[in-house]
VEXFI-341647 format. One record per residue (C-alpha): residue number from 1; residue in one letter; y, x, z. Coordinates in nm, 2 decimals. Layout:
N
> nr;rest;Y;X;Z
> NUM;A;Y;X;Z
...
END
This chain:
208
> nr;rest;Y;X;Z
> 1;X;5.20;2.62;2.52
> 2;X;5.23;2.75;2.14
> 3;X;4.98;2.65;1.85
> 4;X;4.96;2.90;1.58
> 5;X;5.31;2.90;1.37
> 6;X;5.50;2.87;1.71
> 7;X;5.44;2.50;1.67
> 8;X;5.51;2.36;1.99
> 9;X;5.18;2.10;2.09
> 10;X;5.38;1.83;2.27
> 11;X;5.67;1.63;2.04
> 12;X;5.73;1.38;2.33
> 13;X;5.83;1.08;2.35
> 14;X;5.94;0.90;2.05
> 15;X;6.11;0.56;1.99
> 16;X;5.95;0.34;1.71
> 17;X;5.97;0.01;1.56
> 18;X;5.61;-0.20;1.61
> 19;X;5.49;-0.38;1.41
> 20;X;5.45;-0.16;1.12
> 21;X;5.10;-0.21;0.87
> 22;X;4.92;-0.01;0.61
> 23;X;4.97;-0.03;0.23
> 24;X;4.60;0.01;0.22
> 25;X;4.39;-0.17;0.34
> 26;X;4.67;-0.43;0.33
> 27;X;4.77;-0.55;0.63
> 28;X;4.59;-0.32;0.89
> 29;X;4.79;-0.30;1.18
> 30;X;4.98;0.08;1.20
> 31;X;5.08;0.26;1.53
> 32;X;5.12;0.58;1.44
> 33;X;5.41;0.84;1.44
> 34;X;5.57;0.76;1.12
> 35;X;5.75;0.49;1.26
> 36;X;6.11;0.62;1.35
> 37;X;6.41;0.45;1.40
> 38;X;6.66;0.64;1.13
> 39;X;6.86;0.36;1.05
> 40;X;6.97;0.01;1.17
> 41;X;6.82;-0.27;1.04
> 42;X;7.08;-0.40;0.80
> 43;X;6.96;-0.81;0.83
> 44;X;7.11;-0.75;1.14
> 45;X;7.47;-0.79;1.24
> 46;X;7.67;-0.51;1.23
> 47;X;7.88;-0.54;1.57
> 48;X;8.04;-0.29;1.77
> 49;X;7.83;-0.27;2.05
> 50;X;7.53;-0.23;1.80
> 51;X;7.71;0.04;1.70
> 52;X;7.78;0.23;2.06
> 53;X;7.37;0.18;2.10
> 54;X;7.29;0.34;1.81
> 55;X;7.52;0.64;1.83
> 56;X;7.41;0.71;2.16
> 57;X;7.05;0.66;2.06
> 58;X;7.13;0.91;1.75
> 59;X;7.29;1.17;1.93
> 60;X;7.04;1.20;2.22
> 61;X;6.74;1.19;1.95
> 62;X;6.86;1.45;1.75
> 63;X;6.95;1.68;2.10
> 64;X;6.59;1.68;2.18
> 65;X;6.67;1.48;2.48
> 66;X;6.44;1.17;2.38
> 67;X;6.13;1.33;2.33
> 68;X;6.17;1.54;2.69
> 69;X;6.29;1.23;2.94
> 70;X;6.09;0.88;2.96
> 71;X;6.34;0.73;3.13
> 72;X;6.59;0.80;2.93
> 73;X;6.35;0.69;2.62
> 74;X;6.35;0.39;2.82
> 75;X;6.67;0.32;2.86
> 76;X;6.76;0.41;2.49
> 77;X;6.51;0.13;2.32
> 78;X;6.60;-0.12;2.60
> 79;X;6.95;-0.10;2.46
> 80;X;6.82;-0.13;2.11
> 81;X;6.63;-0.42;2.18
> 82;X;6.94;-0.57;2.34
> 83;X;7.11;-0.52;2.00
> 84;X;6.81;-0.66;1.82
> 85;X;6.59;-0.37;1.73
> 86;X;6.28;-0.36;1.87
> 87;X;6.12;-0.07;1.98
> 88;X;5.83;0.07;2.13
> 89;X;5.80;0.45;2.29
> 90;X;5.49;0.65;2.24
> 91;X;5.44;1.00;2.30
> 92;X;5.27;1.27;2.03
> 93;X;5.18;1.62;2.03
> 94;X;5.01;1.76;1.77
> 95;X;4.61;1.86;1.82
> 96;X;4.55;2.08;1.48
> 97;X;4.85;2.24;1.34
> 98;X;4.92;2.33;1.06
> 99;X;4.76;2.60;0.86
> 100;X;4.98;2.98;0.93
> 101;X;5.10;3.13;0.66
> 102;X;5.25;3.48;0.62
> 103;X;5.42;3.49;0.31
> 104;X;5.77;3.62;0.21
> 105;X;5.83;3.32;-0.05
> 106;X;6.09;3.06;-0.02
> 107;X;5.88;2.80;0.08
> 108;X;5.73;3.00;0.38
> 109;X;6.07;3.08;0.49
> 110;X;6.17;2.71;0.48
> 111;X;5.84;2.65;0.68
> 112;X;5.97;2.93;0.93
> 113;X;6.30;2.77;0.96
> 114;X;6.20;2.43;1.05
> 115;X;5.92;2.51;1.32
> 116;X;6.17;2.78;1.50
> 117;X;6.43;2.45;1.50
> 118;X;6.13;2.23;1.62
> 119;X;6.04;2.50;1.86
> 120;X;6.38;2.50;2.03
> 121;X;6.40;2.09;2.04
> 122;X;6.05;2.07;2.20
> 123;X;6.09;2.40;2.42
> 124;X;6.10;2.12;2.75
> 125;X;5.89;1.83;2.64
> 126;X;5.71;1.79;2.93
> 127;X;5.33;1.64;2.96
> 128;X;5.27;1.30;2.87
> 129;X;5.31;1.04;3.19
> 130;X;4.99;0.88;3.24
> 131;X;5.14;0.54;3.17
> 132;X;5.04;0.63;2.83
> 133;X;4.70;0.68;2.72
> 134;X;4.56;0.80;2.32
> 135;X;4.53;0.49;2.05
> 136;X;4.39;0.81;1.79
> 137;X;4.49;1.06;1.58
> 138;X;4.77;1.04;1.30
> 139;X;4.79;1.33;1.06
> 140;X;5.18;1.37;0.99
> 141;X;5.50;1.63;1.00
> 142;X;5.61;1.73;1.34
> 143;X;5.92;1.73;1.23
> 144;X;6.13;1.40;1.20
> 145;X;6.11;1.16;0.98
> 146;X;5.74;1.24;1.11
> 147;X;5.59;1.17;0.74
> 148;X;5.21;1.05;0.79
> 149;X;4.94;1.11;0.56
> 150;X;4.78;0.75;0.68
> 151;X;5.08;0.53;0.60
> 152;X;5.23;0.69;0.32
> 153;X;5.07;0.67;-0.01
> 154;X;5.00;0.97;-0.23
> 155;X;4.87;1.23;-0.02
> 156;X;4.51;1.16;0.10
> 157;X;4.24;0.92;-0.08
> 158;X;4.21;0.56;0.11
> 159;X;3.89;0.50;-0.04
> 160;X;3.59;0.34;0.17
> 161;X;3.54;0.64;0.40
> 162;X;3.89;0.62;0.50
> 163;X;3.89;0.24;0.56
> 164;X;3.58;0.32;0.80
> 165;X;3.74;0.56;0.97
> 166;X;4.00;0.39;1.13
> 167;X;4.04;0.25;1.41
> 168;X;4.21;-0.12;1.55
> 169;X;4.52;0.09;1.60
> 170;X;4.54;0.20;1.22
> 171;X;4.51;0.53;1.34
> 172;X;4.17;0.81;1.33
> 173;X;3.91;0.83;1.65
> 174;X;3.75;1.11;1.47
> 175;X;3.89;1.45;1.51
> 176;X;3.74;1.64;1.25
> 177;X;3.76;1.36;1.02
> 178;X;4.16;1.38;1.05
> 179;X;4.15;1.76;1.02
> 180;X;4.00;1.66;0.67
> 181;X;4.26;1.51;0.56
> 182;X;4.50;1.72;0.71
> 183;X;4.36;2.00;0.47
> 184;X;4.38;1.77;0.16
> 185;X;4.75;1.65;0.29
> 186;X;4.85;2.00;0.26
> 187;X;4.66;2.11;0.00
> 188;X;4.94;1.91;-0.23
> 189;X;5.22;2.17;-0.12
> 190;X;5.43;1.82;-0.01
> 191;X;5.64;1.87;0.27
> 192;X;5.59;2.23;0.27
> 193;X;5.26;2.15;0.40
> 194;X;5.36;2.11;0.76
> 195;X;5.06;1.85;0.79
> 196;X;4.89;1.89;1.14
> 197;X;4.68;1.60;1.33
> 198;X;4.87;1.46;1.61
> 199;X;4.74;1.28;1.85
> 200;X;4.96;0.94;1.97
> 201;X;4.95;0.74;2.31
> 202;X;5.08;0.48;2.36
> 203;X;5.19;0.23;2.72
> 204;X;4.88;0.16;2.91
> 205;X;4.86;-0.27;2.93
> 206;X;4.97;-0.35;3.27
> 207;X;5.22;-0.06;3.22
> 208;X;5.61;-0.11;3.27
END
């Protein structure tokens, strides 16, 4: 299934680091998308082993193979957590693209560029598992560092209205309310305005 753009809807499974909270209001609790793990954590040691983790994470992430196999997600932030990162998996796929755009300008043939890669990383992202059920809607990049208009500030006003908005999961129940700020988010040309709402599940309690 293709949103407008080519987008592919499902990004799959991603591995995050919990624990994350909002700049605003300070302290919420955040679960969205824009949690990735890039880099090590450098207050931790350094060793080998750390090392043969995270290559192996790294190179399976950036194949594509993450997002498309749960078990092998699995697998991948069980080792991490083993080395001292720890990690949750959700899964995303994104509800509203992006806006389409048809122009011959540099920036639209960036935008071209990075949605056919995205395209050909998420060509076998399967379904969700229904271990995992929806916490709400972020409104971030498909692509990775998956940049979120909710966590990152700049983009979208956290005034009252967005406070009210969210939910316990720092995240948006309300559909049309994220598509809102989807349209400011790219309104600012950041990012090439790749904005899109995506919607994020995460393990069912009781769920192994």
């Amino acid at each position: 299934m293709r949103s407008n753009m080519g987008l592919p809807t499902r990004i799959g499974y991603v591995i995050v680091r919990p624990g994350a909270s909002l700049p605003l209001p300070r302290g919420r609790l955040y679960r969205g998308i824009d949690r990735p793990l890039s880099v090590p954590d450098p207050t931790l040691p350094q060793t080998a082993s750390a090392g043969r983790v995270w290559a192996r994470y790294l190179n399976a992430d950036e194949g594509g193979l993450v997002a498309a196999d749960l078990d092998l997600a699995r697998s991948l932030a069980t080792q991490l957590a083993q080395v001292g990162e720890p990690t949750e998996v959700i899964y995303a796929e994104v509800t509203v693209p992006p806006p389409s755009t048809l122009g011959e300008s540099k920036a639209d043939r960036q935008r071209a560029d990075s949605l056919a890669w995205l395209a050909s990383r998420c060509a076998k992202v399967p379904a969700p598992s229904e271990e995992f059920e929806p916490i709400g809607f972020d409104v971030a990049t498909p692509l990775p560092t998956f940049h979120s208009a909710l966590y990152q500030p700049g983009l979208v006003r956290k005034d009252a209205r967005f406070v009210a908005n969210l939910n316990q999961s720092g995240l948006v129940d309300d559909i049309g309310y994220a598509a809102e700020l989807m349209h400011v988010a790219n309104a600012t040309g950041y990012l090439l305005s790749l904005f899109g709402v995506v919607e994020v599940r995460a393990l069912r309690r009781g769920s192994l």
